[in-house]
N, C-alpha and C positions, 0 to 999 in steps of 0.2 A: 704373977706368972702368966706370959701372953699364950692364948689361947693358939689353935690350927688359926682361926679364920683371922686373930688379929698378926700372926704371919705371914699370911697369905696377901693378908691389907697392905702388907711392905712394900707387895711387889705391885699390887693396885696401884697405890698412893704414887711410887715412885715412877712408874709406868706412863699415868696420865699428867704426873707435873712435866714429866722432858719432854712427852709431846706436844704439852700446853707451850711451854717457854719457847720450843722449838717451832709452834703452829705448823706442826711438820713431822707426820708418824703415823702409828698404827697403834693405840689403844684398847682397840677391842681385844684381840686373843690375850694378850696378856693378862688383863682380867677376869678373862674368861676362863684359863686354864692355870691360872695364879694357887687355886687350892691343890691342882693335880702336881703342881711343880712343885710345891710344899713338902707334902707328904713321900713323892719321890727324892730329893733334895736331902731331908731332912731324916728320912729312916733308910733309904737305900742307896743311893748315888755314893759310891766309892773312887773318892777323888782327894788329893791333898791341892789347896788353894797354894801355899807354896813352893810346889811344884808340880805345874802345871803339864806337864810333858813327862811324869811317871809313867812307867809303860806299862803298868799292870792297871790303869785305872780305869773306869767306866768311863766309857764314850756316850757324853748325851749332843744331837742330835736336834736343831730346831729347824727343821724342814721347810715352816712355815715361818719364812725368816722374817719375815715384814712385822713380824711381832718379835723385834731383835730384844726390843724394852724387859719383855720377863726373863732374856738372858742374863743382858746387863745386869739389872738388878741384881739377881739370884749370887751372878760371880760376885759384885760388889759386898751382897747381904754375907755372902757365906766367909768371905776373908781373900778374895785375888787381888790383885795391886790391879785394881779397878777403884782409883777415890772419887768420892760423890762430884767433885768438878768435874772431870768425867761426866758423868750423868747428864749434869747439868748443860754441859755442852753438846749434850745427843743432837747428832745429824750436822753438826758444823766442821770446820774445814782445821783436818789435824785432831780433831781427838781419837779419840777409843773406842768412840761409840757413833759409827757410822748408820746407818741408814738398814743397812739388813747387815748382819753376822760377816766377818772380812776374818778368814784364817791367817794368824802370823802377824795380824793388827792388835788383835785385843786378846790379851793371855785367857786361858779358858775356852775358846772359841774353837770347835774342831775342824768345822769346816766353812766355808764360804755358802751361805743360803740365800735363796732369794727366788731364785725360776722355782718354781715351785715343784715340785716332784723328787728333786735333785738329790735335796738333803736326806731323802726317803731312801733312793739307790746308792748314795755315797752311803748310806750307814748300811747293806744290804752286804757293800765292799766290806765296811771294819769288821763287820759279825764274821762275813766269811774270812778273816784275815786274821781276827781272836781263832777260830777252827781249824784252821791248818795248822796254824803254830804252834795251838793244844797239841794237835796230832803229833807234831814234830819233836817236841822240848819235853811235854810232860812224861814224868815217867815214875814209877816206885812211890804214887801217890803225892810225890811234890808238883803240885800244879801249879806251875813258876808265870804259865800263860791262861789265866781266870778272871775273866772280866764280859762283862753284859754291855750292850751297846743299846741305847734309849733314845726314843724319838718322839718329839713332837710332830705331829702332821694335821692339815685341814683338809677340807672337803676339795680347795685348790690342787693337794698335791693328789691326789687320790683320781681326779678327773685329769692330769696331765697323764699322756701315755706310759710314759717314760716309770712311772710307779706301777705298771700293770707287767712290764716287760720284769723288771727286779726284784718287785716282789713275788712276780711267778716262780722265781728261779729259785729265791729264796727260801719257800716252800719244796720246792724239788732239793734242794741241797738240806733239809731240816736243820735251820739256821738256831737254834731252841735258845739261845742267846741274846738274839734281838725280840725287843719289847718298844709295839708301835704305841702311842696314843692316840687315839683319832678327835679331834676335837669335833665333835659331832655337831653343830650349832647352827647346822641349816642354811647361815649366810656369808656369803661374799661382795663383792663390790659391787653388780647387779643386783644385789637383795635375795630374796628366798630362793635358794636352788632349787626347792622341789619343782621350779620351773622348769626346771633342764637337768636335772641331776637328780634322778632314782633309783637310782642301780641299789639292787640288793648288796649293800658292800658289804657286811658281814659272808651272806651267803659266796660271796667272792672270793673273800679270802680263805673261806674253809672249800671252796672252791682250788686254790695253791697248796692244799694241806698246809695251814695256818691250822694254830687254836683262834678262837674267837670267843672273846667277853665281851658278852654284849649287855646294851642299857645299863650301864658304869654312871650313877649319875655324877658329874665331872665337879659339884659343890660339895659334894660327901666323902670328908677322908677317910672316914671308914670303909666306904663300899671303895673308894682307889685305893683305901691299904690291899683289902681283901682281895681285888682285881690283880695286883700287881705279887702279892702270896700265887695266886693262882698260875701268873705266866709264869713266875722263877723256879717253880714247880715241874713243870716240862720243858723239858730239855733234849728234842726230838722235834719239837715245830715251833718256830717263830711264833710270837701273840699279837695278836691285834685285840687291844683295849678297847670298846667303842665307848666314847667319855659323851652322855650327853650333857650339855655347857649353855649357856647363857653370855653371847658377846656383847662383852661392854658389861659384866656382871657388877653391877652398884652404880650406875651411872642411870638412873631413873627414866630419862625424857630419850635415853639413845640403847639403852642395854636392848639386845634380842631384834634390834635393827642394823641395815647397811651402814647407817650414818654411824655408827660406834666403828666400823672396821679403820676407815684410811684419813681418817682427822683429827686434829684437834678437839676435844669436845666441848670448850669453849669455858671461861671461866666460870660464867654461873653454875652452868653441867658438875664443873669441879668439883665447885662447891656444894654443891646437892649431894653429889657421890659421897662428898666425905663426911656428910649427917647420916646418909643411908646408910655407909658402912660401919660407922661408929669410931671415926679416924679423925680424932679433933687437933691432930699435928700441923702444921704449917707446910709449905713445900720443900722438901729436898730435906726432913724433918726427920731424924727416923733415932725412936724413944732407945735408951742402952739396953733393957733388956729384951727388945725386937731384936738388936743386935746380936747378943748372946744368945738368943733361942737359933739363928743362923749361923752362927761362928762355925762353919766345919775345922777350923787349923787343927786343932789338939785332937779330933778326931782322924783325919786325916793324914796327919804327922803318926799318931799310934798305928793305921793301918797298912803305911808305907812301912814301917820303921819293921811291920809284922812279918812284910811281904819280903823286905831284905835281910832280915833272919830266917825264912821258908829258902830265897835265893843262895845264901851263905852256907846251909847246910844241903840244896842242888848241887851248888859248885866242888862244894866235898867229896863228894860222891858219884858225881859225871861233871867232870872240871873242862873237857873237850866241849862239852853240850852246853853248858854253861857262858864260856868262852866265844863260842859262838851264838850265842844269844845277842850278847855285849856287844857283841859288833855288827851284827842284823840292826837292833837296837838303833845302834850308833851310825848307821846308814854308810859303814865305812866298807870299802871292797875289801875280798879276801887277798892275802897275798900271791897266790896263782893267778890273780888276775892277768896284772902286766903282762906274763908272760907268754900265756893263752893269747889274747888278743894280738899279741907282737906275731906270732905264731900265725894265725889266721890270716892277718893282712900280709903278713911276707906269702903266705901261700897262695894268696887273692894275687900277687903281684906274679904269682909265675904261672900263671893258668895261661893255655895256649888256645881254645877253644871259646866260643861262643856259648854262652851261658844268662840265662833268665835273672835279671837281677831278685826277684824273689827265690830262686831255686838258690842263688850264692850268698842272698841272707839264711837259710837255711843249715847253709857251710856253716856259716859264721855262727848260729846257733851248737851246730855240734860240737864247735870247737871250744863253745866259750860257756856249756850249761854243765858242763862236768864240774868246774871250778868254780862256778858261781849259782850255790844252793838258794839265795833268795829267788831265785828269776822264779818267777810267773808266768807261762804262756797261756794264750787262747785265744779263740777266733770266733763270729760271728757264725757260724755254720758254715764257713769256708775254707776249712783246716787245710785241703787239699790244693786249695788253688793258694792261699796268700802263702804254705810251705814251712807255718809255722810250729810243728811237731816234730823235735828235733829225735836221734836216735836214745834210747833210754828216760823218755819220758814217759811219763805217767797220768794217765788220765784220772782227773778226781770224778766220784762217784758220790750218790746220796750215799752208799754202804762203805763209800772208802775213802779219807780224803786226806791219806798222806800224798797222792799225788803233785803233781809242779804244773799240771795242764786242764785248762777248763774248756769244755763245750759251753758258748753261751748261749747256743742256739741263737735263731735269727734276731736277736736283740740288740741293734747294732747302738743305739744311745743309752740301753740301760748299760751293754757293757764299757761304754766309755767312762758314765757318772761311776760305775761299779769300780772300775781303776781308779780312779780319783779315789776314793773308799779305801782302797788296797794302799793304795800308796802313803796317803795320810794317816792309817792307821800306822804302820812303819814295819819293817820285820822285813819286805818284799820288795820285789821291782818287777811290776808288774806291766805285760803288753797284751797289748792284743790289735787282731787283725781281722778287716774286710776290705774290700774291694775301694781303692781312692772314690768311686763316687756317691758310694754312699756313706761317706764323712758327711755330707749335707745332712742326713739321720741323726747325727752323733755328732753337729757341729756344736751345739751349744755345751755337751761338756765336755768338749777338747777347748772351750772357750772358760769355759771356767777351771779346768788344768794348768792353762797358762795363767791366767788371775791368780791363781793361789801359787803361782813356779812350783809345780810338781812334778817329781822324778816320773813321766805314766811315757811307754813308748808304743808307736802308733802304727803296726804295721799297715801300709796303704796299697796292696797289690795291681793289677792292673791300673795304672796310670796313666794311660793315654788312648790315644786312637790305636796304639797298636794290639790292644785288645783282641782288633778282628771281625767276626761276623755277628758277638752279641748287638752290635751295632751301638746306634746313639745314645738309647737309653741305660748302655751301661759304659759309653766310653767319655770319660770325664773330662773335659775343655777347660770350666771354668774352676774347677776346683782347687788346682794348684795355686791359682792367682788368689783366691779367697782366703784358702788359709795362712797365707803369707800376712796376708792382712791382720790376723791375730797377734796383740802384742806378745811377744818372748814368745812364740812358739818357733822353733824352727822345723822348717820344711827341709830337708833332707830328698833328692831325687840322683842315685847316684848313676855313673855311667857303664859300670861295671863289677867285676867280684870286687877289685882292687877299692872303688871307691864306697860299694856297699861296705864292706869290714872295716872303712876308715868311719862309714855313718852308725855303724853300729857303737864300737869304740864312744864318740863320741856322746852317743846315747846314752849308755851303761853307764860314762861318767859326769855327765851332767847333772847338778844338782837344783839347779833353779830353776827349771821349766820343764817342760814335757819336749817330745820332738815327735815329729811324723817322718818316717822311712816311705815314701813314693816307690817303689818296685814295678818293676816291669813283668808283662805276662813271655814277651818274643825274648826271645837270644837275644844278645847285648854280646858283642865282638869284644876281643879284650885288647884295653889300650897297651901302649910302652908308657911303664914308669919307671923315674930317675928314685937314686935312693932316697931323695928329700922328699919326695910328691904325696907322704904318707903325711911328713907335720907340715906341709902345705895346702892339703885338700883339706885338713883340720881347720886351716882357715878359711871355710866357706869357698876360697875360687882360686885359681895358680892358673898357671903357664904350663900347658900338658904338652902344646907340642909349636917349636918355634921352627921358623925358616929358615935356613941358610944365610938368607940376605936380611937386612933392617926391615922392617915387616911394615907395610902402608895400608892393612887394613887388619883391625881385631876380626873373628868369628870368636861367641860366645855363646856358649850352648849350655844344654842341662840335659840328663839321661841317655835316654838313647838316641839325642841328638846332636850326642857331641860325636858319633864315630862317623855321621853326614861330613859334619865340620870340619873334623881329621882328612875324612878323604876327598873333598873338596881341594880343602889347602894345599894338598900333598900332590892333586892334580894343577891346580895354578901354577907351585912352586916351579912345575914343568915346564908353565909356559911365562918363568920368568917374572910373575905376580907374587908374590911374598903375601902370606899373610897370618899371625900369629892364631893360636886357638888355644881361648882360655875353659876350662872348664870349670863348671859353677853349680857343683851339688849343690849349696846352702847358702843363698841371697843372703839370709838374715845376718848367718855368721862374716859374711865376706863384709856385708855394709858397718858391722859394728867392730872391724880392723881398722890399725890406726892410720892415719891417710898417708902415712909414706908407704907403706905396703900396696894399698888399691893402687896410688900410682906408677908403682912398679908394672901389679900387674896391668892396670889400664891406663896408661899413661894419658893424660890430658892431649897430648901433641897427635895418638894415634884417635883422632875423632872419628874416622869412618866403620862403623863398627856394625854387625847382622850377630843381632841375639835370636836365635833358632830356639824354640819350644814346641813340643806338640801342645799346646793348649792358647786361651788366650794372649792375647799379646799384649793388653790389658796390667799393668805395673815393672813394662820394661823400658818405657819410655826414659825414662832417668838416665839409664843404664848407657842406653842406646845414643842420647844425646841427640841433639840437632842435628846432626851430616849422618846419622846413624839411620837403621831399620829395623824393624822386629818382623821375623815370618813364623805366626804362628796359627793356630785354629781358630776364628771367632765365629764358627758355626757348631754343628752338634755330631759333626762327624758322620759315618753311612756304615751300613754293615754289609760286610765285605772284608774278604783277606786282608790280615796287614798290610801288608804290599801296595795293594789295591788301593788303599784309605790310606795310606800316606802317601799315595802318586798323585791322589785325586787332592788332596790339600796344598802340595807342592813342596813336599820336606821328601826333597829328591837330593843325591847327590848331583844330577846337573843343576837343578834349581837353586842349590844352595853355590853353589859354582859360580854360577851366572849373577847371580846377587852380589857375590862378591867382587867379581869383577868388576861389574857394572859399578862397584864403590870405590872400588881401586884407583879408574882410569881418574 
């Protein structure tokens, strides 16, 4: 009968062979925290390996993703359609087992880790995301929604900001669900932290209202069983485990140094380690009854099997509640969708008045939060300005959290990674908003959003210079251009209510990527649209407003600087100059239509073409072609009236005039 520690050897042994084979990894933590992953694993972690995407199961969490190898294993050891070839081919091109944890790559995987902090605040999301849904579903003691969110974390993610921001909140919202590990081990790639890294972190986290167990020694299943007794226990504050560990634990000449974190530890090292540890297997070796002591399947099969006879007698008894579970669940809209949204954008289309395109997402909220109970709002601390508190919403509280709307206070990257979190956990559709230029804050996980195609929407308010008198430091130039730059994310910047309620729409049903809503702070004129202009703006760019005559030059605009463009045009057409204007809420979606479309709208033959942005000009070139120009901002703006700071840039109705012209003759 194998022993804790000849289990734990499993994930040692197999750990250090794919990095050896691979000369290419992270060995350390995995050996380091191979006992704590045991004992959690193996007496708590509720999860069925054949079906990996049950919705009641524990979410665990490897934050410290660089030590992806103790996942692998663990999913491999316990029964996921993870086979040891697999393994074997850790870090090579097409397997399972890439380089740090890839969600939607390798079954078992919950979320994408690697920046290090990330996987801390994404699990911070699923805690908070098991809590509301308690709050919503359970009821008459059937807790249809009961599940622990578990995390590995290093001294790495603990020094990233971005874990100071989420797990603060965490503690203010009493998460009592989430169970952190702290892999206590003193080193990273520069070697000893107590060089730079002292912070009382215990004292920290009981600092957030956290519980804190501290001096866990991370090799003693007993003292992790009894630590992890202790967090499941409270149910009112998150825990922080503090595990102290030994990196590179059985590796003689490298354990409790840098050199065990991010190498190979070389064949002899190997082999040393597996006399030390008392592993006389071969590589990629692993004896049947190690196997059996990890099989969760028939575990895991009874505890589903428990959970859908708990759900079968919910559905009995609240068959509405239930029903909509199933389809939260199933990430499918309610049937009042269509309608509502049809609803909004025909009424976005007959607005006569001048309206802030964040004040007409707003609309579009009202319109569309009655009929669609997953949605999630909240904001950065700028509920006010980005207008995302729609009527009959409900603010969540630490004493109440059947609400739809969160304060994340000035956390503007934790609440991004925290969406990722929300969304991946599932149940939700979750947004939230600050001010477009500080997305730079929150760029890396709006970048990991799009990596995993996650449904997260991105309210981005103030978007340009027309800001005003905050001036430079808050009026965003280069940001639009940046985040275009992210694969699958689309940038959404619309020109009005009409086109905000067609970004929104679009948002709410997107399923493989995230999107950012660009909004404006000033009024936004409202254009004329044709009955088709709704499933034409759906494709990223149309034909909003054409000439009388055969048109000899495009204007192509985005936000509030397609009604420059409109009224431009409308003054040429007077004097006989023709010239079409397309508008272009959504680059991404227009460039990935199929090319008889784009040449409709941008015909090859109409080469002369002024793509108008308030921001840089910087990825319009394409667009704009050879005989073409782009007039945009590539300075930082000035504070000063809107007015003011759009005269001074030159995104003037005569400027835009004269440019055209000048393209025409």
């Amino acid at each position: 009968m194998p022993t804790r520690f000849d289990l734990a050897n499993a994930i040692r042994a197999l750990s250090m062979d794919a990095v050896q084979r691979a000369n290419s990894g992270h060995p350390g933590m995995p050996m380091g925290m191979a006992d704590i992953a045991q004992v959690l694993w193996h007496d708590y972690l509720v999860h069925n390996p054949a079906d990996p995407q049950w919705f009641n199961r524990d979410r665990f969490v490897v934050s410290n993703g660089h030590g992806s190898m103790l996942l692998y294993s663990a999913l491999h050891l316990s029964g996921y359609d993870l086979p040891m070839e697999q393994l074997k081919n850790f870090r090579q091109l097409h397997s399972k087992t890439a380089g740090h944890p890839e969600y939607g790559h390798t079954p078992g995987v919950e979320t994408t880790t690697g920046p290090l902090g990330q996987g801390l605040a994404n699990a911070v999301g699923m805690a908070l995301a098991e809590r509301l849904l308690a709050a919503q579903f359970n009821r008459d003691g059937l807790a249809v929604v009961d599940h622990h969110t578990y995390v590995f974390a290093g001294d790495g993610c603990l020094m990233e900001g971005v874990s100071h921001e989420a797990c603060s909140l965490a503690g203010t919202l009493g998460l009592g669900k989430l169970i952190v590990f702290y892999d206590d081990n003193h080193i990273s790639i520069d070697g000893d932290v107590r060089a730079w890294f002292r912070d009382d972190t215990p004292g920290r986290f009981e600092a957030y209202g956290w519980q804190v167990v501290r001096n866990v020694d991370g090799h003693n299943p007993e003292e992790v069983r009894i630590a992890i007794e202790t967090a499941r226990s409270q149910t009112v504050q998150p825990t922080l485990i503090c595990c102290k560990t030994v990196i590179g634990f059985g590796a003689p000449n490298r354990q409790g140094t840098a050199k065990a974190h991010g190498a190979a530890l070389g064949a002899d090292e190997v082999a040393l380690a597996r006399t030390r540890l008392g592993w006389p297997y071969p590589p990629f070796e692993i004896p049947a009854e190690i196997y059996a002591g990890w099989d969760a399947r028939a575990r895991g099969k009874q505890r589903q099997d428990a959970w859908n006879a708990l759900f079968d007698t919910y559905a009995q008894r609240h068959p509405e509640s239930a029903a909509e579970l199933r389809r939260r669940a199933a990430g499918e809209l309610p049937a009042g969708w269509a309608d509502a949204i049809r609803a909004a954008i025909d009424k976005a289309a007959a607005a006569d008045k001048p309206v802030a395109t964040r004040k007409s997402s707003e609309s579009v909220l009202n319109a569309i939060a009655p009929v669609l109970p997953e949605l999630l709002g909240g904001s950065a601390d700028l509920t006010e300005s980005n207008n995302t508190l729609w009527h009959g919403a409900r603010t969540i509280t630490p004493d109440d959290v059947s609400g739809n709307y969160l304060s994340y206070g000035v956390r503007e990257f934790g609440m991004c990674a925290m969406l990722n979190g929300l969304s991946l956990h599932g149940g939700l559709i979750p947004f939230g908003g600050t001010f477009l230029v500080f997305s730079d804050y929150a760029r890396n996980a709006v970048r990991m959003a799009a990596l995993m195609r996650r449904r997260v929407i991105l309210v981005f308010s103030h978007d340009s210079i027309g800001l005003g008198e905050d001036g430079p430091t808050h009026q965003p130039v280069e940001q639009l251009a940046s985040l275009r730059l992210i694969p699958h994310l689309h940038v959404w910047r619309p020109a009005d209510a009409f086109e905000t309620a067609v970004a929104w729409k679009a948002a709410v049903e997107r399923t493989d990527g995230p999107t950012v809503l660009a909004l404006s702070r000033q009024n936004l004129a409202p254009q004329a649209h044709g009955a088709d202009h709704a499933q034409l703006a759906a494709r990223g760019g149309y034909v909003l407003w054409e000439p009388a005559a055969a048109p000899q030059a495009v204007a192509v605009a985005t936000g509030s600087e397609v009604d420059l463009a409109v009224q431009a045009a409308k003054r040429l057409a007077a004097e006989g100059i023709a010239v079409r204007v397309v508008s272009m809420p959504c680059l991404e979606l227009f460039q990935a239509q199929a090319p008889a479309y784009r040449e409709q709208v941008l015909p090859g033959r109409l080469s002369r073409r002024l793509v108008v942005e308030a921001g840089v000009t910087a990825g319009w070139g394409g667009l704009a072609g050879a005989q073409g120009e782009v007039l945009g901002v590539d300075d930082f703006g000035a504070s000063a009236p809107a007015p003011q700071v759009f005269a001074q840039f030159g995104l003037t109705v005569d400027n835009v005039a004269a440019r055209l012209r000048a393209l025409a003759a």
